[in-house]
C-alpha positions in Angstrom: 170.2 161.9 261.1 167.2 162.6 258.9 168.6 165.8 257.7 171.2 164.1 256.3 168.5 162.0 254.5 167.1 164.9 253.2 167.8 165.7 249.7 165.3 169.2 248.7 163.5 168.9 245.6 165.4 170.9 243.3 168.3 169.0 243.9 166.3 166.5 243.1 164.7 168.2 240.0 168.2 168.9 238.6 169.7 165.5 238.9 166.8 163.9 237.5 166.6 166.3 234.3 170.4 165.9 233.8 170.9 162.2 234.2 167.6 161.7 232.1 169.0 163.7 229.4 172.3 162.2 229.1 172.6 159.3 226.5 174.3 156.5 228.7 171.2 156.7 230.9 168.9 156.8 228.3 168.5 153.5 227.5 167.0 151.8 230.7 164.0 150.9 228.9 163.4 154.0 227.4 162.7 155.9 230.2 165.6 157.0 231.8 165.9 157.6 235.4 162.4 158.6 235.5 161.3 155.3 237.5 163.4 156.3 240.7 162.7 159.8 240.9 158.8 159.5 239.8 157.2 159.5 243.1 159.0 163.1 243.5 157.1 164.3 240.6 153.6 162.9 240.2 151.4 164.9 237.7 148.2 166.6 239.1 145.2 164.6 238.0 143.6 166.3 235.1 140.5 168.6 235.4 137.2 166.9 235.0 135.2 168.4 231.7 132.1 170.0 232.0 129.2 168.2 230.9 127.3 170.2 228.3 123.8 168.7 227.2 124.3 166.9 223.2 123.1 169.7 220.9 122.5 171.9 223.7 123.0 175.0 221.5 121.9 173.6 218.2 118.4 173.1 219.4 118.2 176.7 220.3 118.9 177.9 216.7 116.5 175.2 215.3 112.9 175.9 214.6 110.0 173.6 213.7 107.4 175.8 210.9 104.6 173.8 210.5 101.7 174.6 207.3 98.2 173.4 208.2 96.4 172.0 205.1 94.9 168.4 203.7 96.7 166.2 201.2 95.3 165.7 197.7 94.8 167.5 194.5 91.2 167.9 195.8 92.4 170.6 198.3 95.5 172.3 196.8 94.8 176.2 197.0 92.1 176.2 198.9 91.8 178.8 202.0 92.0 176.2 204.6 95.3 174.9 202.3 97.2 178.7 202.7 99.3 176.7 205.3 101.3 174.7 202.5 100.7 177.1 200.1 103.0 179.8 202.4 105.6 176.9 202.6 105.9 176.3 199.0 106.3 179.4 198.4 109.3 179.7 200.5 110.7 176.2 199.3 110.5 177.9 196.1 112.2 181.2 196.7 114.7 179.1 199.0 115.5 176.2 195.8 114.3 172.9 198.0 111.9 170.7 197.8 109.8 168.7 199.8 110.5 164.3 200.6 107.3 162.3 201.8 108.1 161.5 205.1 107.0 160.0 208.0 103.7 162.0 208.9 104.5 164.8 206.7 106.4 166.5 203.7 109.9 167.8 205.0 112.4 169.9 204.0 114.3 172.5 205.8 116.1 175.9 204.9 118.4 178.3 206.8 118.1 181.6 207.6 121.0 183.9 209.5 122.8 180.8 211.3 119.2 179.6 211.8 118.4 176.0 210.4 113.8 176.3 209.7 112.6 172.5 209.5 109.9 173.0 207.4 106.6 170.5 207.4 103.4 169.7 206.1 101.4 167.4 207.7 100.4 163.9 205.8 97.9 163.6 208.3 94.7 165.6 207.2 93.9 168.4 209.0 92.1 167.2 212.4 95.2 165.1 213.6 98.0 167.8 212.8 99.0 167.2 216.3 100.4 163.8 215.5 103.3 165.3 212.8 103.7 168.3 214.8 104.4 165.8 218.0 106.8 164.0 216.2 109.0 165.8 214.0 109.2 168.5 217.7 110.6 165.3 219.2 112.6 163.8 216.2 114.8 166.9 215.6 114.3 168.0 219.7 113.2 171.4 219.1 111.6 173.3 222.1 108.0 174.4 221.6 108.8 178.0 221.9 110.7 177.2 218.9 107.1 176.1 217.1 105.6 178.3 214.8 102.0 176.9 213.0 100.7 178.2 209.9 96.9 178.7 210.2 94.0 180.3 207.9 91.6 182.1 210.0 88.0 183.6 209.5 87.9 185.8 212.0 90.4 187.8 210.1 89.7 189.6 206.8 91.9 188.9 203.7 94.7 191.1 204.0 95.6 190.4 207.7 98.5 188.8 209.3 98.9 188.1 213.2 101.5 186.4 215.1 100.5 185.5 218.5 102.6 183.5 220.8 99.5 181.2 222.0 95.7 181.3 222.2 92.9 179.5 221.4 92.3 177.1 218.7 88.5 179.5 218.0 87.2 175.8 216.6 90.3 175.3 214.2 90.2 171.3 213.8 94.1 171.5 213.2 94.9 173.7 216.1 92.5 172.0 218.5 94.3 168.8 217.8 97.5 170.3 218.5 96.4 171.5 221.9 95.2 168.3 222.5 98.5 166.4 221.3 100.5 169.2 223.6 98.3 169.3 226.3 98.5 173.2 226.0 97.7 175.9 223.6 101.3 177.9 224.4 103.0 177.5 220.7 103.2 180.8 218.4 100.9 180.6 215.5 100.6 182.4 212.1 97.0 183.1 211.4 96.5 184.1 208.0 93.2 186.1 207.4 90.6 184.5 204.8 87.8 186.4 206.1 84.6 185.0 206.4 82.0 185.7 203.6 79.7 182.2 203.5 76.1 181.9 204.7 75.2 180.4 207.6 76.0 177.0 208.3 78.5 176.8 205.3 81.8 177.7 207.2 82.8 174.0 205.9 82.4 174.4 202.8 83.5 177.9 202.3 87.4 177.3 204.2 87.5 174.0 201.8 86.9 176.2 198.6 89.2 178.3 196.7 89.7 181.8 197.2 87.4 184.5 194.7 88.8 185.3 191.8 89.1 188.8 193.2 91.1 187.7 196.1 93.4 186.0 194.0 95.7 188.7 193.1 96.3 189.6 196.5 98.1 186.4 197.4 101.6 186.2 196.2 101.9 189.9 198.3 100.4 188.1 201.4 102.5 185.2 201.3 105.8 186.7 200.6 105.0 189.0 204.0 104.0 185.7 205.9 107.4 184.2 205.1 109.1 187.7 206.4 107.0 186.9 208.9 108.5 183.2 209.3 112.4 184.0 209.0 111.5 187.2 211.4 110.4 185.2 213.8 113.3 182.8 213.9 115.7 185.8 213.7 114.4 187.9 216.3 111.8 186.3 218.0 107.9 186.6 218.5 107.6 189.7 220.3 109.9 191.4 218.4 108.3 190.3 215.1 104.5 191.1 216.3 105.9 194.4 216.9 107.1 195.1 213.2 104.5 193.4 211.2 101.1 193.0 213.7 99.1 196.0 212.1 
């Protein structure tokens, strides 16, 4: 009869575990009397992993600070140059330095568990696009993650605003970025230089150094604008327009 056939499974269990463990059976091949009794005790298949995107959370705690400005002794600390003037500043405070490469001078800094990729673009001012584009992509930081550093003359000397987009208000630099983008929705840093030049000499006037009076007032205005910088990266835009927007 089947029943007599039948043989339950913990009989089963504790014959196998007992004639596996003692030594005269142990040597069929090594494995015992585990090839009669396996198909009594096949293993569940193991659980699948989850897939979790490469970097997934590193790219989140990345951010990409870009300083507008032109290349050449011919421009250094100029107004339309505050861009990587603010971001040697901070490479200073911080004990880097920058490496020529591709499309821009690189180096990066970390601030509470946040790594800050720091660039200036090789490019000249009107295709800072190009090395923003790129280095977003090479390191795959998101572009709420973007933070430009822009001088602006609609804003006196003395004024800081973040804003988390707008327009580029005939920036060269920014316009180009919006162009590279395809939108204008990336936080920016606009650094007042205010705006006293005659008619028709805007060009000349962000492409000159700052007044001898203005001078002193710089090394206070960039150490806020790198507050500014790690604030954002610590606590985000809103939060950070909310502390230091005045």
């Amino acid at each position: 009869m089947k029943s007599d056939r039948f043989i339950p499974a913990a009989f089963l269990f504790l014959v196998y575990s007992q004639l596996n463990n003692y030594s005269p059976f142990r040597g069929l091949g090594g494995m015992g009397f585990k090839p009669y009794f396996s198909k009594y005790f096949k293993k569940a298949a193991p659980a699948p992993k989850p897939v979790v995107p490469v970097n997934a959370a590193d790219n989140d705690m990345k951010y990409l600070i870009v300083g507008l400005g032109n290349i050449g002794p011919e421009y250094a600390d100029t107004r339309h140059n505050i861009g990587f003037m603010i971001l040697d500043e901070l490479a200073k405070q911080e004990g880097v330095k920058f490496s020529n490469m591709r499309l821009a001078y690189y180096t990066e800094v970390s601030h509470k568990g946040r790594a800050l990729h720091l660039i200036k673009p090789t490019t000249y001012m009107n295709l800072s696009g190009k090395a923003l584009n790129h280095w977003m992509k090479e390191l795959k930081i998101p572009q709420q993650n973007v933070l430009v550093l822009v001088d602006d003359i609609a804003l006196p000397l003395g004024t800081l605003r973040l804003k988390p987009k707008g327009s580029a208000a005939g920036h060269n630099g920014l316009k180009h970025i919006e162009a590279t983008l395809g939108n204008n929705e990336y936080a920016r840093l606009r650094f007042g230089v205010g705006d006293n030049y005659p008619k028709g000499r805007q060009v000349d006037y962000v492409l000159s150094g700052f007044d001898d009076d203005e001078v002193p007032e710089l090394p206070a205005l960039i150490d806020r604008s790198i507050e500014m910088i790690k604030s954002f990266a610590a606590i985000g835009t809103e939060l950070t327009m909310t502390k230091y927007n005045k």
